[in-house]
C-alpha positions, -999 to +999 in steps of 0.1 A: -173+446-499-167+481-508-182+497-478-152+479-457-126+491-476-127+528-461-124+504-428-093+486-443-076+512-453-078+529-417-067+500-401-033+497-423-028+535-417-029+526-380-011+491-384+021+513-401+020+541-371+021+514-350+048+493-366+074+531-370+068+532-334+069+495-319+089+481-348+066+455-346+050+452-378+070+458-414+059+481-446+074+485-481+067+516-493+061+504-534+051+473-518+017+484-501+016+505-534+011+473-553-010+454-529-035+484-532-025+483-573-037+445-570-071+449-548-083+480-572-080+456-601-093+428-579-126+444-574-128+460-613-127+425-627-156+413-598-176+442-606-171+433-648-178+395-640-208+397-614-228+382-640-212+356-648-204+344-611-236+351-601-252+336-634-235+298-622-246+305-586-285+308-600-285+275-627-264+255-597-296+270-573-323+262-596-313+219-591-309+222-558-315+188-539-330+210-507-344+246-498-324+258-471-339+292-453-329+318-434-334+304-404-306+297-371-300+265-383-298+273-415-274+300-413-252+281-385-249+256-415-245+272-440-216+294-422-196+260-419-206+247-453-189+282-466-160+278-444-153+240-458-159+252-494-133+277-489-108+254-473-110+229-499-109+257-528-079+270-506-063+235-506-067+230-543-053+269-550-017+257-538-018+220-554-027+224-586-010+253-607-045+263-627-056+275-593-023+285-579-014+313-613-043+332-599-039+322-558+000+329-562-004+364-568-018+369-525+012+351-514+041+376-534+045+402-514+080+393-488+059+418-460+031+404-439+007+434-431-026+444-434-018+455-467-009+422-481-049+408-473-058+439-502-034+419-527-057+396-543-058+383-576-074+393-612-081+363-626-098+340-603-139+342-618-118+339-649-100+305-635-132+295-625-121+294-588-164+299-578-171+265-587-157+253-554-191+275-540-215+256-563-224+228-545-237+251-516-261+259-539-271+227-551-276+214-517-301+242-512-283+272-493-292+305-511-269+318-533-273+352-513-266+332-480-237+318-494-224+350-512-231+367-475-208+345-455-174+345-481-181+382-475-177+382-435-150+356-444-128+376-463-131+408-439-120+381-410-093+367-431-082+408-436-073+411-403-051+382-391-030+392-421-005+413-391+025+402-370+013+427-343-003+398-325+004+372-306-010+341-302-048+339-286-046+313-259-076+287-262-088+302-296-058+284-315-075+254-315-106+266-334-100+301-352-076+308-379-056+332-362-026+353-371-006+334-360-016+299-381-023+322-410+018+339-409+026+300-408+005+299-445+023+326-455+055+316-448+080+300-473+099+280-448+102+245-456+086+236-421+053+258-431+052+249-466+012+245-479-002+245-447-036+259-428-057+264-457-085+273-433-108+307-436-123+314-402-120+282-388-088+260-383-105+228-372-110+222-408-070+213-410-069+200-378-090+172-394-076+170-429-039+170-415-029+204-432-023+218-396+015+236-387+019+250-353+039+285-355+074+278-335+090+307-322+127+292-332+117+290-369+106+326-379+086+332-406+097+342-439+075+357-465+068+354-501+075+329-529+095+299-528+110+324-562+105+355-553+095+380-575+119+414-582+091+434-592+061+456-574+047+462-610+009+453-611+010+438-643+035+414-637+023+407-605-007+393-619-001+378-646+037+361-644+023+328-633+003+325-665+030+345-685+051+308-671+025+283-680+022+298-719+060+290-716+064+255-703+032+244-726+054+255-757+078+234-747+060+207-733+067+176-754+038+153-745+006+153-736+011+143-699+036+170-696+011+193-707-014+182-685+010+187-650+019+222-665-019+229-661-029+210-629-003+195-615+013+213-585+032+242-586+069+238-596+065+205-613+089+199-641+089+177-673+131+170-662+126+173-625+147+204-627+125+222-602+111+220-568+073+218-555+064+223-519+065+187-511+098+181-526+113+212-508+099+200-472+109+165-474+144+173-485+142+195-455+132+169-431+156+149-446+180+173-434+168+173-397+180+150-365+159+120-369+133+128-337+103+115-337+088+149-346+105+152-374+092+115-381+057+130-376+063+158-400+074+138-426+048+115-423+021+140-426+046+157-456+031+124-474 
């Protein structure tokens, strides 16, 4: 992955140009800052815990049920295997809050640019966010085939992060595009937790997770709380910093539980608002038509 990033950084230096002189894509100065601040740190902890990930990719390999090759087949399979581990990992990352103190650190910046792919998280080997991969291996794919294709997947996934394009016509119905993935991004209660996919978007097409962008209902960016910070440390980190804080006052041991895995924003006193909470109330809202019917169906 570091041979891209000279490639990555080229194209955000071109994205901005463009942006000054179209208006049709949006920096923050201190922001990009911090998305680079988040990516350097992002590939110092991979580099420090190779081992270990790639330690659990060899025991989960050495039980595997098949031996898969390098062959077409195997690598056409394999590419979807990867692409429905990631969307499931995906998924998990913004339902339960173990996942999400390490997932919720992509998803803070208010800007969608290139920039905002780079801001990726510290702690996710630490989370244990690779065992969503394992079972590639046990079935039999190679850990290197496996390792191979989240690679091209995360330098796909870099560049739909833009609002410099459109939609793609006929492509929107298989590819995660930018335009399903500024729907992810968004905080609106229409987009809430939705297209989880990697390459592919037929993956929530299937599960139900799928959100068409609507031109009337812009995106917004960020955190349903959005941070006031653009300092790394924080950045990182403020998610756990929060679950240290609700366990200390957590009075059983259910509560304590839900602070860990349950999804993000659930409260012992109900005082707070998770994604599904947030969208329902917002449907709620809405004329009763029968696509808001739809919607609130699928919001269950």
């Amino acid at each position: 992955m570091l041979a891209v990033v000279p490639v990555f950084l080229a194209a955000i230096a071109l994205e901005a140009a463009f942006g000054y002189f179209s208006g049709r894509a949006r920096f923050g100065a201190r922001d990009t800052a911090s998305s680079l601040a988040m990516t350097v740190g992002n590939i110092l902890t991979g580099l420090v815990l190779t081992g270990f990930v790639g330690g659990a990719y060899y025991l989960a390999s050495r039980v595997a049920i098949f031996h898969i090759s390098f062959t077409w087949w195997g690598l056409a399979l394999c590419f979807l295997a990867e692409d429905l581990a990631y969307y499931w990992f995906h998924r998990t990352a913004h339902g339960q809050r173990w996942f999400w103190a390490s997932h919720v650190v992509h998803h803070s910046s208010q800007f969608y640019n290139l920039s905002t792919a780079l801001r990726q998280t510290w702690t996710g080997n630490l989370s244990l966010s690779f065992a969503f991969w394992l079972p590639l291996m046990i079935i039999g794919f190679p850990p290197a085939m496996v390792v191979m294709f989240s690679g091209y997947s995360l330098v796909y996934q870099f560049f739909i992060h833009t609002e410099t394009v459109g939609k793609l016509g006929p492509l929107e119905w298989v590819l995660n595009t930018p335009s399903h993935h500024r729907v992810h991004h968004a905080i609106n209660p229409r987009y809430l937790d939705r297209n989880f996919g990697g390459v592919l978007i037929v993956w929530d097409r299937l599960f139900g997770s799928f959100v068409q962008e609507i031109a009337a209902d812009p995106s917004r960016y960020g955190i349903v709380h959005q941070l006031d910070t653009f300092n790394p440390l924080r950045i990182a980190f403020h998610e756990w910093l929060g679950i240290i804080a609700d366990l200390r006052t957590a009075r059983t041991w259910r509560a304590r539980w839900l602070y860990l895995f349950g999804p993000p924003g659930w409260s012992a006193d109900g005082s707070r608002a998770t994604s599904r909470s947030i969208r329902e109330a917002w449907l709620n809202e809405q004329a009763p038509t029968s696509d808001n019917r739809l919607a609130l169906e699928a919001a269950s």
